[in-house]
C-alpha positions in Angstrom: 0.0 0.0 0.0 1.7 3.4 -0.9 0.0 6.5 0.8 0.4 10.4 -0.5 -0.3 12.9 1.5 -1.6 16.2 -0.2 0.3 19.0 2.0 -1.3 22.0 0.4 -2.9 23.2 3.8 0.3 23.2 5.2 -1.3 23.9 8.9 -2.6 20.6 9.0 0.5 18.8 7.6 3.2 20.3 9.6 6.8 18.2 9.1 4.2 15.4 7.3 6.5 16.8 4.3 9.3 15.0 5.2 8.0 11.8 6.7 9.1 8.5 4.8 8.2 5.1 6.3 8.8 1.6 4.8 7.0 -1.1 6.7 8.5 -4.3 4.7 7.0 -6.2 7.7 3.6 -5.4 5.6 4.7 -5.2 2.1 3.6 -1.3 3.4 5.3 1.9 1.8 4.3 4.9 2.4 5.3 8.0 1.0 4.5 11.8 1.7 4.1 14.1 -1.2 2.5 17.0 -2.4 -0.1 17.6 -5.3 1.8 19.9 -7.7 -0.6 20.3 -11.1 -4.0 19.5 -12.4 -5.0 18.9 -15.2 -8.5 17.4 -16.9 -9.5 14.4 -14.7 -5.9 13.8 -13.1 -3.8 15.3 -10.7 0.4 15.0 -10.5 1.5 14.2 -7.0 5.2 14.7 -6.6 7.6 12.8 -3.7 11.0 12.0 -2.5 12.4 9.7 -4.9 13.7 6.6 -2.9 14.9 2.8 -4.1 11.7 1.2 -3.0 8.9 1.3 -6.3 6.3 3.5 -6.0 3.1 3.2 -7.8 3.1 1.9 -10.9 1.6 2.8 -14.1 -1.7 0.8 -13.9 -2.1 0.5 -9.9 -5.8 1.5 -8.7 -4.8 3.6 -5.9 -7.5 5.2 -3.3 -7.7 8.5 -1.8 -7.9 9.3 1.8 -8.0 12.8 3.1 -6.4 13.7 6.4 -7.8 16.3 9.0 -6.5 16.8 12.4 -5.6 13.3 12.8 -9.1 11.8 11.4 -8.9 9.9 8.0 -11.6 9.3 5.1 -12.1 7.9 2.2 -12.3 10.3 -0.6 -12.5 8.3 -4.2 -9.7 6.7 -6.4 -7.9 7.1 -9.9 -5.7 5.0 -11.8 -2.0 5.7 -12.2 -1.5 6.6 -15.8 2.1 7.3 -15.7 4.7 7.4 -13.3 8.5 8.2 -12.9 11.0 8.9 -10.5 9.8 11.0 -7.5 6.7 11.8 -9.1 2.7 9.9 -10.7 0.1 10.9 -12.8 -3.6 10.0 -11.7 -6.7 10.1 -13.6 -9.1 10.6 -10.6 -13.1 9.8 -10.5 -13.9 13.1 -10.2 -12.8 15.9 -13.0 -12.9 18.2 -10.4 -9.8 17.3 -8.6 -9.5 19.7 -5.5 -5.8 20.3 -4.9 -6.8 22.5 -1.3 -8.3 18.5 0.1 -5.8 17.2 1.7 -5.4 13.5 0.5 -3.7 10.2 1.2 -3.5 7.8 -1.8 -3.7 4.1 -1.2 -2.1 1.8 -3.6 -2.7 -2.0 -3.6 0.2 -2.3 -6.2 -2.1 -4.9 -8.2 -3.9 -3.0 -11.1 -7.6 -2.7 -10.7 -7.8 -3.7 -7.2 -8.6 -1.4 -4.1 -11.7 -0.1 -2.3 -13.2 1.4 -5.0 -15.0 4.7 -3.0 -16.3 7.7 -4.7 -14.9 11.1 -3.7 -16.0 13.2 -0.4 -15.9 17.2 -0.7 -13.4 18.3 1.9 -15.5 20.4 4.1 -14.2 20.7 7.6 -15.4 18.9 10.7 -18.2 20.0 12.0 -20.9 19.6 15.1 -22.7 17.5 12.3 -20.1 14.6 12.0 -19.9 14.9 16.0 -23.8 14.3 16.7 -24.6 11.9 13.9 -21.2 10.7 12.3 -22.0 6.8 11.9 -18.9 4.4 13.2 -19.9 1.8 10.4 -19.3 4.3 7.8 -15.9 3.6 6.6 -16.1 7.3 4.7 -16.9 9.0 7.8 -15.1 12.0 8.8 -14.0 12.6 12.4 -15.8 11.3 15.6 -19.2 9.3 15.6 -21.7 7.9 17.5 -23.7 4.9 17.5 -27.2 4.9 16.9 -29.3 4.5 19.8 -26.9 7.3 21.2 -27.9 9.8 18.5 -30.0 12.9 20.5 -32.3 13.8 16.8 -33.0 16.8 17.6 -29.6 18.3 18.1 -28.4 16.3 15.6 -31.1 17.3 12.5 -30.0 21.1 13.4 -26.2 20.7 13.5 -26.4 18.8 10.1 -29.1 21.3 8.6 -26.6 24.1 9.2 -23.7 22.0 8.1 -25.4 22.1 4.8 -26.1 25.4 4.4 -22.5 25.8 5.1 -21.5 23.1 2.6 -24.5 22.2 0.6 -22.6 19.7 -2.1 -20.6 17.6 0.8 -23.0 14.1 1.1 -21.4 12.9 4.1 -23.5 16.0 5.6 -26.7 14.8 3.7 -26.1 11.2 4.6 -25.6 12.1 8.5 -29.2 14.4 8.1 -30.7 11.7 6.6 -29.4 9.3 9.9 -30.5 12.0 12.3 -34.0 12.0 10.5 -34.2 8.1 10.7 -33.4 8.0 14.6 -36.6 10.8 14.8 -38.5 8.1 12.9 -38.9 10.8 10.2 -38.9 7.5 7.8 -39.4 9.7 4.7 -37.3 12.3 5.1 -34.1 9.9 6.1 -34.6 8.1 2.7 -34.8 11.7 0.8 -31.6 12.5 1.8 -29.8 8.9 1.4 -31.4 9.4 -1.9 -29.2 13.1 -2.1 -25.8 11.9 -0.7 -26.2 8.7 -2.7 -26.7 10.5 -5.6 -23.1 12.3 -5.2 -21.7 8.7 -4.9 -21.6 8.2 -1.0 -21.3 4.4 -0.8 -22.7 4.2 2.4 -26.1 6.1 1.8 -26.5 3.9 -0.9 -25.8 0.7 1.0 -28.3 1.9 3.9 -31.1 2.8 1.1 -30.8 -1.1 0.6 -31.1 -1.6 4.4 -34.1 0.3 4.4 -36.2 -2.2 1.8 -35.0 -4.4 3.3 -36.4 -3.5 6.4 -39.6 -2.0 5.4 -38.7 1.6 6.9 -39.2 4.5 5.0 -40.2 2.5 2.5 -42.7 -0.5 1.6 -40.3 -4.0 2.3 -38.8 -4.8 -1.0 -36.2 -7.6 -1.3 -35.3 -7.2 -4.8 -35.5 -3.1 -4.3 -32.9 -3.8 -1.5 -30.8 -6.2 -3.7 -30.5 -3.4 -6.6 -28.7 -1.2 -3.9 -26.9 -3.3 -2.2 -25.1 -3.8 -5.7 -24.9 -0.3 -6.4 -22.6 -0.2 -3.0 -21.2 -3.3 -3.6 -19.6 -1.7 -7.2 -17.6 0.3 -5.1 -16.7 -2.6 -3.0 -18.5 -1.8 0.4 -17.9 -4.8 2.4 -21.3 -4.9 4.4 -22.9 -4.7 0.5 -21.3 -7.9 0.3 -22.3 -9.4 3.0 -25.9 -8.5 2.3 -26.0 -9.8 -1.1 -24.8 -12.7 0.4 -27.3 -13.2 3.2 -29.9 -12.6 0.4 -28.9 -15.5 -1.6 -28.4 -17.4 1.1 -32.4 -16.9 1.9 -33.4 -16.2 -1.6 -34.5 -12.7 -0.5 -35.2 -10.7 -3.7 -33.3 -13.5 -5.8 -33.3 -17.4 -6.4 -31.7 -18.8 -3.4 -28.2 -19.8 -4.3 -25.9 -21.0 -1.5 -23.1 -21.2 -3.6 -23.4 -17.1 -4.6 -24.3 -17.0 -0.7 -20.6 -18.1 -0.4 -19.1 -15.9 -3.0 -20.3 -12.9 -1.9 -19.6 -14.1 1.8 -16.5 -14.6 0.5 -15.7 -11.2 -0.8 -16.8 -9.2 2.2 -15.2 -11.7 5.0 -11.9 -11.1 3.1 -12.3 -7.5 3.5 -12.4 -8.6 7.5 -16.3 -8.1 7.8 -16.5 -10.3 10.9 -20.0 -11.3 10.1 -19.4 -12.8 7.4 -16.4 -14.4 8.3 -19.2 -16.2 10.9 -21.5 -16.6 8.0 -18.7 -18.4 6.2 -17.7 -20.5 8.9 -21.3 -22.0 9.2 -21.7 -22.4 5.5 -18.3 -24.6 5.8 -19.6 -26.8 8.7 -22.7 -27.6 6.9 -21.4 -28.0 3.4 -23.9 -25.1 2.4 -22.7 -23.6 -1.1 -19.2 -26.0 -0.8 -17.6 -29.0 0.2 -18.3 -29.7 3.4 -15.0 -28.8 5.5 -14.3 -29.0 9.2 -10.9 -27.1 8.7 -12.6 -24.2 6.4 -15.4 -24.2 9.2 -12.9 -23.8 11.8 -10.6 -21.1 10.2 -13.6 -18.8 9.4 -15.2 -19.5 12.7 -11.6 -18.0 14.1 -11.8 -14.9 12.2 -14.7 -13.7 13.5 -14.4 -15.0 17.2 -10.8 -13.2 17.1 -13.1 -10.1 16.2 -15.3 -10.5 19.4 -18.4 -12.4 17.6 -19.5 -14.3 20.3 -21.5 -16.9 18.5 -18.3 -17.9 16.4 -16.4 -17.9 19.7 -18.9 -20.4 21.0 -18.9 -22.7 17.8 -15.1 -22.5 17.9 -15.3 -23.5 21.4 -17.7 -26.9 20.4 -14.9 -27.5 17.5 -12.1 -28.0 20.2 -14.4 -29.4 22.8 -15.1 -32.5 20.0 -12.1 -32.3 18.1 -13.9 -31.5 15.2 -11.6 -29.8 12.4 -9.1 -29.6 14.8 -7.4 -31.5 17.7 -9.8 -31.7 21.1 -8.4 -29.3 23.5 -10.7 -28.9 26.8 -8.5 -25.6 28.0 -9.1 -24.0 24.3 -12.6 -24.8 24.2 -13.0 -23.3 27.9 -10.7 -20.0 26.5 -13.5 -19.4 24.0 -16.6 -20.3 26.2 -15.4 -17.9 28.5 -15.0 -15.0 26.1 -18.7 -15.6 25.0 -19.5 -16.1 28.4 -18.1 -12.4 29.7 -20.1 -10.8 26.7 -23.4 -12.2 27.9 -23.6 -15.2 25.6 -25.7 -17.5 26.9 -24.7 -20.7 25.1 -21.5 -19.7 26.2 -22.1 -19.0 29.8 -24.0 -22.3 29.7 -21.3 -24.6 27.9 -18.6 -22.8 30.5 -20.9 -24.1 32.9 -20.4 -27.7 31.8 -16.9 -27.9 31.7 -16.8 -26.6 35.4 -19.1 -29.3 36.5 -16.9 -31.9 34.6 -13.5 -30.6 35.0 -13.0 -30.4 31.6 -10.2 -27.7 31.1 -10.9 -26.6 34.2 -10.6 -28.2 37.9 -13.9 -29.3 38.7 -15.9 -26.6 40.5 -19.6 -27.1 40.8 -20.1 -23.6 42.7 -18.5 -21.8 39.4 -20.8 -24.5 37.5 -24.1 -23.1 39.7 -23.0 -19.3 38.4 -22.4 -19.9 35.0 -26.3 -21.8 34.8 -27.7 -19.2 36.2 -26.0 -16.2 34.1 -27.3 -18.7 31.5 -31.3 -19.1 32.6 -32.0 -15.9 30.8 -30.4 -16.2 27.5 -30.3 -20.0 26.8 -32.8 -21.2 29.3 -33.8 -24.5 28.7 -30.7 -26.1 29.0 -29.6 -24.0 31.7 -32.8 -24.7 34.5 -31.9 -28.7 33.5 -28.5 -28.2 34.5 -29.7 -26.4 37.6 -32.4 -28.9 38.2 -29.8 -31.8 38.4 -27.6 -30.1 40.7 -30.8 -29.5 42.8 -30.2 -25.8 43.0 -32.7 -23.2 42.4 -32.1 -20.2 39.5 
């Protein structure tokens, strides 16, 4: 990956001019530069000439802006020529900004990349404070989650964000979020429609949410498969993982497990934990492909190592049977637990068993008695058996 930083407003680069980093532990170089000339549709972006390559003629690089320590997405180009200290890139926008200050992300394989459409550079405002969304990869600054969102406050820090920067659609997309927290249905949807229309990814993605859920608009499955494409062009991850859930329940489409996987395939190797789950189940049961305890279990890992607790408890029951890998009581007790001490049930339940058979664990039926009865209320059935046989009481 090779980053360029655009140091035009110098206040906000500071000595960024002269910062060179090679991380071969990554395959990671990046490089500062400076935007230098514009010309239709591309803009030259000169650096310190070094011995490591830098992009080459034919890379997809993104663009990232910088501000005050925040980072966002902010489209991509192709390199169409390059030389010593300096590249050429033909942008997705024919309005190249050269005040935005930019990072450009090169995969070093031509035509790969997160293919994001650009963000207009207007400066962080109360707007991106009170209703900046933490899934939005193209967010820029601070955010907050959902439920947190106060509307009210929100809907008139974004409104005057707008009339302040009318054309930025990260500003239109966070109205529209305000809007949907006030259960203003209609108006959220207007302006996804707005800041999709300017190419924000993730408007478009949640426009596909909301047929899919039936809010803001009449529940349409195939309506919600059209945009999750549309995100998915610019390869948005959680589009990916949506088309593959809809395959996988022929939701809008002709259920296809096998498309289920591919599209499972393409988000979970962007890191999208749920579908690293997804992929791990799909595995297990031979859904889509071969059945495979190994593939089962390697997915399963990914997203347990990323805190999903259900995948944490399945990858618990693979080393509790030796099942696509070799039985190990005190690994399958390691990833009850973690379940457990996020409220799992099933795995406050199954940490319960091996504490009442000393399975990993010394035998402890008091530990055994606590873990049941965190259990009762999120796996119950099990749980008031196990309590029953002990002859204890929830």
């Amino acid at each position: 990956m090779i980053k360029i930083v655009n140091c035009s407003m110098r206040a906000f680069c500071g000595l960024a001019l002269v910062l060179f980093t090679l991380q071969l532990a990554y395959g990671m170089t990046e490089i500062t530069g400076t935007v230098t000339e514009k010309r239709a549709g591309s803009v030259k972006v000169e650096f310190e000439p070094h011995k490591s390559a830098g992009p080459k003629t034919g890379d997809r690089v993104d663009f990232k802006k910088l501000f005050k320590g925040y980072e966002a997405s902010a489209g991509h180009g192709e390199v169409t020529e390059s030389g010593a200290g300096f590249v050429w890139v033909k942008t997705n926008d024919n309005r190249p900004n050269l005040e935005m200050i930019g990072v450009i992300q090169s995969t070093g394989v031509p035509g790969k990349g997160r293919t994001t459409q650009r963000i207009s550079a207007a400066p962080l405002h109360r707007c991106d404070e009170l209703a900046g969304d933490p899934f939005d990869e193209d967010r820029f600054g601070p955010s907050i989650e959902y439920n947190h969102i106060d509307a009210g406050p929100a809907i008139a820090a974004c409104e005057n964000a707008i009339e302040q920067n009318p054309d930025t659609a990260r500003f239109l997309y966070q109205l529209g979020r305000a809007y949907h927290v006030n259960e203003e249905y209609k108006k959220a949807i207007e302006y996804f429609h707005k800041s999709s229309d300017q190419g924000y990814v993730f408007a478009t993605y949640i426009i596909g949410i909301m047929f899919y859920e039936g809010r803001g608009a009449s529940r349409d499955y195939a309506e919600a498969v059209k945009w999750f494409r549309k995100a998915e062009e610019q390869g948005l991850a959680s589009a990916q993982f949506y088309l593959g859930v809809m395959y996988s329940r022929g939701r809008g489409v002709t259920k296809d497990d096998a498309e289920a996987v591919k599209w499972y395939l393409k988000a979970a190797g962007q890191g999208y934990a749920s579908a690293q789950y997804n992929l791990g189940h799909m595995f297990s049961s031979g859904s889509g492909v071969a059945q495979d305890d190994m593939q089962s279990v390697k997915w399963y890992r990914k997203a347990a190592e990323q805190g999903v607790g259900a995948a944490q408890v399945n990858l618990g029951i693979r080393y509790e049977d030796g099942r696509g890998v070799a039985k190990d009581y005190a690994e399958a007790v390691k990833w009850y637990r973690k379940a457990a001490e996020q409220g799992v049930g099933k795995g406050q339940y199954f940490l319960g068993t091996m504490y009442e058979n000393g399975q990993g664990v010394p035998k402890d039926i008091e530990k055994a008695i606590k873990w049941y009865r965190k259990a009762v209320t999120r796996y119950s059935g099990n749980a008031k058996k196990a309590l029953e046989r002990l002859g204890v009481g929830e």
